[in-house]
C-alpha positions as YAML, in Angstrom:
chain: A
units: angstrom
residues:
- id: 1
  name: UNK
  ca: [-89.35, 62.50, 90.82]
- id: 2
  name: UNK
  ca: [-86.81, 64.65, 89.73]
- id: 3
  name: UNK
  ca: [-82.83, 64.74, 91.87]
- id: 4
  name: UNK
  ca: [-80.36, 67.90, 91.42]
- id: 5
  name: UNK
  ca: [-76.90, 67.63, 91.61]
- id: 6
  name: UNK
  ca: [-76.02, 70.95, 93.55]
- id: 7
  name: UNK
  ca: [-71.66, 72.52, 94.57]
- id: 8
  name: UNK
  ca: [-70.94, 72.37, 98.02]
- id: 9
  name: UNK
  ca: [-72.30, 75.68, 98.70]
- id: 10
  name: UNK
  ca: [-75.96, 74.51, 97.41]
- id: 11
  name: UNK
  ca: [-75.57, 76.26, 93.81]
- id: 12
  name: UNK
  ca: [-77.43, 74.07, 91.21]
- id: 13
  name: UNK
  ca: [-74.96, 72.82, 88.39]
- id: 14
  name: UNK
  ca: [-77.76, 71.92, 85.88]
- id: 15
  name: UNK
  ca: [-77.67, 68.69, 86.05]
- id: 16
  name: UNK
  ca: [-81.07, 66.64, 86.45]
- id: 17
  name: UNK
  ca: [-82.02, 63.27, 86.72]
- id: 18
  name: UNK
  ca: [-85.49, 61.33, 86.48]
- id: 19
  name: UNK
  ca: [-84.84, 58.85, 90.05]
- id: 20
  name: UNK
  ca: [-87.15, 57.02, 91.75]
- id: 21
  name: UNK
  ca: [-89.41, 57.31, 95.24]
- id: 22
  name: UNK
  ca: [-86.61, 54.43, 96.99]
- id: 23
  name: UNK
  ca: [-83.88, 55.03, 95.09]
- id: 24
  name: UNK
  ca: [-80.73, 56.32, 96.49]
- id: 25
  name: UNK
  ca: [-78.66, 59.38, 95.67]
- id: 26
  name: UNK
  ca: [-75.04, 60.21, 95.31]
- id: 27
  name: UNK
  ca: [-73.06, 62.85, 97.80]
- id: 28
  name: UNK
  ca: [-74.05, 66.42, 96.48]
- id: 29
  name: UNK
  ca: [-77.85, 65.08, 94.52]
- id: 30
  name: UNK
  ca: [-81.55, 66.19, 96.16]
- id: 31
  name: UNK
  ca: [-84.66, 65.35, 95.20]
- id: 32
  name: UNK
  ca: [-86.76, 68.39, 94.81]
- id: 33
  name: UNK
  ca: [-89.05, 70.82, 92.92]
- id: 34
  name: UNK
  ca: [-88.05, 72.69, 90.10]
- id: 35
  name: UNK
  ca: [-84.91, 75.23, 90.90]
- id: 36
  name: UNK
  ca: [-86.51, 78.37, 90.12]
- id: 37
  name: UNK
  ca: [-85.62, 80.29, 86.71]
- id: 38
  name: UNK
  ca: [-82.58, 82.43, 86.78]
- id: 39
  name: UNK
  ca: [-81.54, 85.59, 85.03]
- id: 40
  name: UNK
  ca: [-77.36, 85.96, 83.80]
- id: 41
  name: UNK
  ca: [-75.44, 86.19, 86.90]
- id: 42
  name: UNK
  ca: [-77.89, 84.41, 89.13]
- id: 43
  name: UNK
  ca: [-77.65, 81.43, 90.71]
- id: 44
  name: UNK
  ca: [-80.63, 78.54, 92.10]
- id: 45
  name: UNK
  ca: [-79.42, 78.21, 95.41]
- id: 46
  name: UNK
  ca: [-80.81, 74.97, 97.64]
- id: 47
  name: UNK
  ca: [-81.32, 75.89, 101.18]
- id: 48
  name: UNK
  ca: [-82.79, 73.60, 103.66]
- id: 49
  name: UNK
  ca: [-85.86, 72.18, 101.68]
- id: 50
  name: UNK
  ca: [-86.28, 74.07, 99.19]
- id: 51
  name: UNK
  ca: [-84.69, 76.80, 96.48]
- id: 52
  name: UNK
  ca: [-83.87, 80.23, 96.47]
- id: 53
  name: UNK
  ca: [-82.07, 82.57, 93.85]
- id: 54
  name: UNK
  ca: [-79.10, 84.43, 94.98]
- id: 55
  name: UNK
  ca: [-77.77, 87.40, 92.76]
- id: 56
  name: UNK
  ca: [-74.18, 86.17, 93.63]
- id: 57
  name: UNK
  ca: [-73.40, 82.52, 94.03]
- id: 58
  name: UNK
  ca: [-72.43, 82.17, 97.66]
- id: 59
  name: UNK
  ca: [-68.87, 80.71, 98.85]
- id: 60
  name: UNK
  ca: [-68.99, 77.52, 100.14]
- id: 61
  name: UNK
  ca: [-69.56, 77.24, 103.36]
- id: 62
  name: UNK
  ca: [-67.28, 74.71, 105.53]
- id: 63
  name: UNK
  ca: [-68.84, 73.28, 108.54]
- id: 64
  name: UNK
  ca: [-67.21, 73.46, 111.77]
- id: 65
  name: UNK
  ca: [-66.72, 69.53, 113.14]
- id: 66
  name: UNK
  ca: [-68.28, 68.82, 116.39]
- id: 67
  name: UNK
  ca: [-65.55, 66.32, 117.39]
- id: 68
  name: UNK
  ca: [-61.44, 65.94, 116.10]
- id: 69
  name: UNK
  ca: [-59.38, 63.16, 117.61]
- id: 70
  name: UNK
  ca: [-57.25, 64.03, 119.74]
- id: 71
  name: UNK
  ca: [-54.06, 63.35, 116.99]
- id: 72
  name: UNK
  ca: [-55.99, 65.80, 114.38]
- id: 73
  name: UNK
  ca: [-55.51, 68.10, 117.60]
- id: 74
  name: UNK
  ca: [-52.56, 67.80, 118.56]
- id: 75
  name: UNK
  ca: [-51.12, 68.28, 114.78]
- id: 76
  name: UNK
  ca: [-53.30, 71.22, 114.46]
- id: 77
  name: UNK
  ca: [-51.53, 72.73, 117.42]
- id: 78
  name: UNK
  ca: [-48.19, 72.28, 116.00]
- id: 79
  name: UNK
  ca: [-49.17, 73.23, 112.74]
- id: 80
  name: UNK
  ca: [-50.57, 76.98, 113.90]
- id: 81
  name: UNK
  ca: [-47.47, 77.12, 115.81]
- id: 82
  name: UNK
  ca: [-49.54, 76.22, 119.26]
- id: 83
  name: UNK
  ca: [-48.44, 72.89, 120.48]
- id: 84
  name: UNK
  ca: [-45.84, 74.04, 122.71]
- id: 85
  name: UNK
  ca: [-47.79, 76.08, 124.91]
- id: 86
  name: UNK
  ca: [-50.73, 73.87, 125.48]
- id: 87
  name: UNK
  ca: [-48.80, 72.51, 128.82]
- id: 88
  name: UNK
  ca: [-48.33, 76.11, 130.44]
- id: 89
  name: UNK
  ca: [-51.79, 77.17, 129.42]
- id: 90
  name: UNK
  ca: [-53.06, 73.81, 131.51]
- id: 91
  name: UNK
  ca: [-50.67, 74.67, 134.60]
- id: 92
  name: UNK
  ca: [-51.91, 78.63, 134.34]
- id: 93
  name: UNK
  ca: [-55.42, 77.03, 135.20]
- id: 94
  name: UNK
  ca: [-56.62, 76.99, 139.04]
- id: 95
  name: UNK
  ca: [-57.67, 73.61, 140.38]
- id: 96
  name: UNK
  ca: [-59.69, 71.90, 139.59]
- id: 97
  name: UNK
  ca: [-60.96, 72.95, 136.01]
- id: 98
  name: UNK
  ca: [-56.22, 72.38, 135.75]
- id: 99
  name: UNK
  ca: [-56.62, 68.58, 137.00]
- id: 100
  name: UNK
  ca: [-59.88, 68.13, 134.47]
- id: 101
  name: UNK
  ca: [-58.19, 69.64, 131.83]
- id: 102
  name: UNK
  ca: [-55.06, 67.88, 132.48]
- id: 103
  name: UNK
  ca: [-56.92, 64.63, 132.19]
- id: 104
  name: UNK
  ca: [-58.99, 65.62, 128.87]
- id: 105
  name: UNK
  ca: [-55.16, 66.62, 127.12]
- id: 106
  name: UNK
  ca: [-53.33, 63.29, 127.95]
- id: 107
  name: UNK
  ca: [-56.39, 60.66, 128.39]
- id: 108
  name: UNK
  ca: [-58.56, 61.14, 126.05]
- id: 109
  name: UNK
  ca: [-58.96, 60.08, 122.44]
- id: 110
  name: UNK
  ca: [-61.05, 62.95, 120.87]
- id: 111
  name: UNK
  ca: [-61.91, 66.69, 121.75]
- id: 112
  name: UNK
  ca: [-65.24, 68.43, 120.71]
- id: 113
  name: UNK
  ca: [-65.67, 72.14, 120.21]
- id: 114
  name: UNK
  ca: [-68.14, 72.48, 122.81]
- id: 115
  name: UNK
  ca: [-66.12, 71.18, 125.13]
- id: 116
  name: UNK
  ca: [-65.34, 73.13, 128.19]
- id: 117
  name: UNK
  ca: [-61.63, 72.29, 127.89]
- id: 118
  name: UNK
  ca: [-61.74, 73.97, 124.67]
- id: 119
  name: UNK
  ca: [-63.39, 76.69, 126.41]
- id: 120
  name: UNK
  ca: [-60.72, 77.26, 128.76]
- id: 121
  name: UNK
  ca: [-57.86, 76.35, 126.75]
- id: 122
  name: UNK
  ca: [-58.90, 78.59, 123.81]
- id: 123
  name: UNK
  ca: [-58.48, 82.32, 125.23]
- id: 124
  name: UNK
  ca: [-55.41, 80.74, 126.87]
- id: 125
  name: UNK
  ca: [-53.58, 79.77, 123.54]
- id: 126
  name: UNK
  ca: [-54.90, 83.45, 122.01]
- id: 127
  name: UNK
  ca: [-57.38, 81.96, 119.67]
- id: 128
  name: UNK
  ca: [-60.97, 83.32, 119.57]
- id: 129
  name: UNK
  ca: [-64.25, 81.34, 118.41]
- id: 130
  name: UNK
  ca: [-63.50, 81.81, 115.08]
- id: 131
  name: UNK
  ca: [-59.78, 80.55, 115.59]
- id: 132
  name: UNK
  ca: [-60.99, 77.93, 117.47]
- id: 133
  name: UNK
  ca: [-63.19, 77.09, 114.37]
- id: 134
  name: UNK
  ca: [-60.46, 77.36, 112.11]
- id: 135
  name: UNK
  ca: [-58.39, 74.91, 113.95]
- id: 136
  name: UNK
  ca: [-61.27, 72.23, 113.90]
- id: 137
  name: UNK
  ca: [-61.47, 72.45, 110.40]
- id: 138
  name: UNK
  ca: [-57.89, 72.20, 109.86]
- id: 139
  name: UNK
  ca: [-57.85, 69.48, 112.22]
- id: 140
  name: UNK
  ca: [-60.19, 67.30, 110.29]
- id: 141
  name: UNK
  ca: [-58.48, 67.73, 107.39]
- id: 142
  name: UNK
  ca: [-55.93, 65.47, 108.77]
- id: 143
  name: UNK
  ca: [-58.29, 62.52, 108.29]
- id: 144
  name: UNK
  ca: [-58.68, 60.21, 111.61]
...
């Protein structure tokens, strides 16, 4: 069988490798059929299970974390300039969605995106899905 080592955003970089049924394979290698053949300016794109060509080679796509600690959060905040109103947001809330949330910001050790205190909070700090998306990446960044 045949592995492809492939960017970030799924672009094939040419590189190819005989491997074998067991064997394991680096971050950023899949086993697969062929890439398909490419014309100048094209690129074999990996999606899923299989390849596709794209006429541009896509950007690379960052995932959105499910889950930041609650430190990556908190630094997040104070990096975007948010940190400080985090408490008045939480006493703006009615009870008790303000008691839960006030539990979630000072007991617990990690936040997820689908969270409904992040779903309250969000709108209440000005910051939309995608902000809210932005943060969690720049939150992970922090390392735990």
């Amino acid at each position: 069988m045949i592995a492809y080592e492939i960017k970030t955003n799924g672009v094939w970089t040419g590189a190819s490798r005989a491997v074998a049924p067991d064997e394991g394979l680096p971050a950023g290698w899949v086993r697969a059929d062929a890439p398909p053949a490419v014309i100048d300016g094209q690129s074999a794109v990996f999606v899923g299970d299989g390849w596709i060509v794209a006429d541009e080679e896509p950007s690379v796509v960052v995932p959105v974390p499910a889950e930041v600690t609650m430190r990556q959060a908190r630094l997040a905040l104070l990096a975007a300039g948010k940190l400080a109103a985090v408490d008045a947001a939480i006493n703006a809330l009615p009870d008790p969605p303000k008691t839960a949330a006030l539990i979630e910001w000072e007991y617990s050790n990690a936040v997820r995106r689908d969270s409904q205190f992040v779903a309250l909070l969000g709108p209440a700090l000005g910051l939309d899905a995608a902000g809210l998306d932005a943060l969690f990446i720049a939150a992970a960044k922090l390392g735990a």
